[in-house]
N, C-alpha and C positions, 0 to 999 in steps of 0.2 A: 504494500500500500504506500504512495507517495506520502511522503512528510509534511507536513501543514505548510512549511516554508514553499515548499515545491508547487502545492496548489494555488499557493498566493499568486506565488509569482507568474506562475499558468495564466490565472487569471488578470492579472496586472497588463500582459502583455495583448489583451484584448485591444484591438483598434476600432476607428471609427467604421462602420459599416452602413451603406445607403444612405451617408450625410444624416445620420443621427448617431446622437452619442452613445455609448455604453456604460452604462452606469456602475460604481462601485457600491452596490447596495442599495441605492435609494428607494424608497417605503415614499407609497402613495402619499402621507399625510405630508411629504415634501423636506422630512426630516434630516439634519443632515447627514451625507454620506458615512458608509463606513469605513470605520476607522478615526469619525471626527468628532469630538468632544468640544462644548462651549458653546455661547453665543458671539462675544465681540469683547479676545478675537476667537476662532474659531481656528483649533488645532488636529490637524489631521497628519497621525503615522501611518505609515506601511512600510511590510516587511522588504528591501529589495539590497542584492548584494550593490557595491561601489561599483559609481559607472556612471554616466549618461542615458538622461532621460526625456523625451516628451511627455510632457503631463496637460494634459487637457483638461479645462474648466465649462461649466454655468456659470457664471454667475448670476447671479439675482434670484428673487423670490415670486411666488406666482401672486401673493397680497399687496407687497409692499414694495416701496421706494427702497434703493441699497442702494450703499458708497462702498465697493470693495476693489479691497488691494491685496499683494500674494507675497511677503518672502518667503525663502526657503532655507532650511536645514538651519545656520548661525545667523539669522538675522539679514539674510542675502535677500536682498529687493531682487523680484524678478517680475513683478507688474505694479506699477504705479494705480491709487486709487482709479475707479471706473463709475459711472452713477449708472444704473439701469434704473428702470421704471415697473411696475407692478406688471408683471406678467409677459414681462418685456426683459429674457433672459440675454447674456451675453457670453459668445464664446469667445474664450481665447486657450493659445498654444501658448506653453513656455517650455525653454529646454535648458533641464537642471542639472550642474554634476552632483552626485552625492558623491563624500568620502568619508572615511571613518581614521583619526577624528574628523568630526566637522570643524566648522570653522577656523582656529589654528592647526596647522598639519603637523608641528609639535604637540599639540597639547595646552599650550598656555589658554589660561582661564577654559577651562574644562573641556570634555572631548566631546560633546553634546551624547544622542542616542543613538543607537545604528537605525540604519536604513536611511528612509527619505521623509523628513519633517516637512511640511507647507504649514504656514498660518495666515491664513485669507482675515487683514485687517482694514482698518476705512472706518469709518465715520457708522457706518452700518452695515459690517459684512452681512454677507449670504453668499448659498453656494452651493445648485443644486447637486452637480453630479462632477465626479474626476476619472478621468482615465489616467494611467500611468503607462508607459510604453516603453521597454531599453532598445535605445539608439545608440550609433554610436556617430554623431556629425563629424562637422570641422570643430575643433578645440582651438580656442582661446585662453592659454594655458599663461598667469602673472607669478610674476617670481618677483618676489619684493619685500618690503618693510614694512611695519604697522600701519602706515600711512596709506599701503594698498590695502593690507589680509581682514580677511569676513572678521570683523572683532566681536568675540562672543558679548560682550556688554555696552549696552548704554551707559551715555551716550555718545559714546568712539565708535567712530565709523573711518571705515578706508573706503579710498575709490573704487577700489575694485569692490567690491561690498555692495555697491549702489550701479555700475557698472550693467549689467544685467537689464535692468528693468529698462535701458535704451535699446534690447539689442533685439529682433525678433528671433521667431523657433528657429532652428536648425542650425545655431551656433552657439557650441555650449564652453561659457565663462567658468574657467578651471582653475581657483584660486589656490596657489602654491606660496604664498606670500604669509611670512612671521615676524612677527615683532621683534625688534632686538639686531636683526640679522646683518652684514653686510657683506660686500663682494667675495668675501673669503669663504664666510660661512656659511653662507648659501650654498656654495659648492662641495663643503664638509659633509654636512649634515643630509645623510639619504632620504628624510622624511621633504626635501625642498628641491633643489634643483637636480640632483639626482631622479627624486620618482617623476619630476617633469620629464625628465630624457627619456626617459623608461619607455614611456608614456607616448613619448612623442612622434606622429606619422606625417608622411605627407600629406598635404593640406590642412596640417594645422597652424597658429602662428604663437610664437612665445615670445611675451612681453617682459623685460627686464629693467624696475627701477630701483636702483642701488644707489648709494652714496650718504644715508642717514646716520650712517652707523661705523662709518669709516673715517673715523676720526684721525687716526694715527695708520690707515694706511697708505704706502709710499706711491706714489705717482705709477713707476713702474709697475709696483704689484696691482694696482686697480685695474690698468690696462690690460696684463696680463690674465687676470679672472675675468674682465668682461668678454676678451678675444678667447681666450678657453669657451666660454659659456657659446659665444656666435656659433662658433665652429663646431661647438660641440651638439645646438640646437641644427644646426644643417647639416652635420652630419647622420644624423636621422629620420632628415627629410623635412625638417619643420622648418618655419621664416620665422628668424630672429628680428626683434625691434627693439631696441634701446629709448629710455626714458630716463630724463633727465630727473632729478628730485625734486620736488615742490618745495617752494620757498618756506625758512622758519618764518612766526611773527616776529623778529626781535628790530626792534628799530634806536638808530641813536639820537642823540639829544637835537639831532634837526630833523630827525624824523626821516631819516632814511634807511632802508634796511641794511645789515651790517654783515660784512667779511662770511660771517658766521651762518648768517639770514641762506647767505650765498652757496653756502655750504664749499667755501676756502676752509680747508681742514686742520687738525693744530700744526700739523706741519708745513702750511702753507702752499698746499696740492688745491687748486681749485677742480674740484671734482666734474663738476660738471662738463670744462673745458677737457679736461682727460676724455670724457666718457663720447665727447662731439671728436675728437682726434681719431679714437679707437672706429667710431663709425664711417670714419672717411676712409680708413685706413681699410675696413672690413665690406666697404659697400652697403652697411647699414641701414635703415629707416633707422631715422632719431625723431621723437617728439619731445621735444623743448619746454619741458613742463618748469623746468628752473624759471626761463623768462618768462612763460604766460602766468605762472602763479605769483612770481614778483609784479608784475603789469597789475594784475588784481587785487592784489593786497595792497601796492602804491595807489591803486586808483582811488578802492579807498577807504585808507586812511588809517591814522593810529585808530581813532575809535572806529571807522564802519568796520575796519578786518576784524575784529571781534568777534562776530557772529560765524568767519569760515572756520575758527579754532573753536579750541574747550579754555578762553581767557579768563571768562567770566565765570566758567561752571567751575574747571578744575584749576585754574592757574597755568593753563597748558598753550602753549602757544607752537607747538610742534604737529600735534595730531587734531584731527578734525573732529567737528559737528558732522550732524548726517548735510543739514546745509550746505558744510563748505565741504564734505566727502563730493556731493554732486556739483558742486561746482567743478572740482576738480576732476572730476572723471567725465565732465561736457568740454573742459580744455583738451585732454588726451583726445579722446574721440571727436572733437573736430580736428584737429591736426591727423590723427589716422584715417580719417575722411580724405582729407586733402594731400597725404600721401598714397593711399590707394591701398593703407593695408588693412582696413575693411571696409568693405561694397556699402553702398550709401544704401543698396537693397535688402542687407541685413539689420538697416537702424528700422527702429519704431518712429 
């Protein structure tokens, strides 16, 4: 007799059939599907090994007005609130990686649950029916520092976190990105740039932003971890892209950001000009997130940048609000727009 996991997942990989949905359980009284516990927000597991997934939504109610939104597994936005109208359902596709852990692939601040978490929130979830489905698309696979990775807690968010809810189905955002990390240790440690390579096939594209956390690394050595990593992403078929760091908040007594802001490091290595040398050198796509996020924090200003940081909440002028998380990952992905290294047919 198949094992209960086995059936699940039987069932999980049911697709859409005759342009109607197929439902995970839904009961006439319109109740939510199974697997989903709550009102608002409204959390739904299921059992599914690490992977890539389409998951298919209703949303809305057959009585009522609904405001719903969807992240996934660590707090990972993968649809931006939606309003439907009473009896006036709405479908959408999203396409989720699950890993285990979630959210940091270290482990820091907790490893969430296995399988695949969605919690459908908004102002008024609802949510008739889910399909789940293991795909395996193009991966958009981020290697980076807290600044990008799913952060299991409010209210720190990375761009890659928010990242997702711009992107439509069939390209699935595969967050490899830990707090703490930088050029070196990313490449140490198996749970990050290693399981990326592992991982990584043709047509997929691997985004790399480094330089937070390389305080004391020398010029040479940056160059050489980042050209390791290109070479090492194309050598298993993937398009490497380099990404500059987003600027610190730190500004000096005339209000302009500082050495530091710039991420010039203690030994006086401007990183980010390193990181533009290495892409000229490698043939690279760079996105220049150093000057767009400086442009935006300059624009403005000692007090309006407050609101992209945690200034006010935490005293944190490094890592972002979900606000200025999306800000920052609407600079990346226009600039990958305008490089060509994802199709404007894959944005929402």
């Amino acid at each position: 007799m198949p094992s209960r996991t086995a059936v699940l997942r039987s069932v999980l990989a049911v697709t859409l059939t005759a342009g109607a949905l197929t439902t995970l359980g839904t009961v006439p009284s319109h109740a939510a599907p199974a697997g989903c516990t709550g009102t608002g927000p409204i959390t739904c597991r299921y059992d599914v090994a690490p992977g890539h997934y389409d998951v298919t939504v209703r949303l809305g109610s057959p009585s009522r007005t609904a405001n719903t939104g969807i992240t996934a597994e660590a707090r990972r936005r993968v649809l931006d609130a939606v309003d439907t109208g009473a009896g006036q359902p709405l479908d959408r596709v999203v396409t989720v990686n699950v890993r285990q852990p979630e959210g940091q692939p270290t482990g820091q601040g907790g490893t969430g649950t296995p399988g695949l978490t969605l919690v459908f929130d908004g102002r008024s979830p609802a949510v008739e029916a889910i399909t789940v489905r293991p795909v395996r698309p193009p991966a958009l696979f981020l290697v980076g520092d807290s600044t990008v990775c799913d952060q299991p807690t409010a209210p720190y968010t990375g761009w890659g976190q928010v990242l997702p809810a711009r992107l439509r189905e069939g390209l699935s955002v595969a967050n490899y990105a830990d707090s703490g990390e930088s050029s070196g240790s990313v490449l140490a440690n198996a749970a990050l740039f290693p399981a990326v390579r592992s991982q990584t096939r043709a047509g997929d594209t691997v985004v790399i932003q480094v330089g937070h956390n390389d305080k004391r690394t020398t010029a040479t050595a940056f160059r050489d971890n980042l050209t390791r990593m290109v070479r090492e992403v194309r050598a298993a078929g993937g398009a490497p892209v380099l990404v500059t760091p987003p600027v610190r908040r730190l500004f000096d007594s005339a209000g302009r950001l500082t050495g530091t802001a710039w991420h010039v490091n203690e030994l006086g290595v401007n990183l980010p000009n390193e990181m533009k040398a290495v892409a000229r050198a490698q043939g690279t796509p760079l996105v220049d997130l150093t000057t767009s996020s400086a442009n935006l924090v300059q624009q403005l200003g000692v007090s309006g940048s407050e609101k992209l940081f945690l200034t006010r909440e935490k005293g944190d002028n490094t890592h972002f609000s979900e606000h200025g998380a999306a800000a920052m990952s609407a600079l990346v992905l226009d600039e990958a727009l305008r490089l060509g290294v994802i199709s404007s047919t894959r944005v929402r």
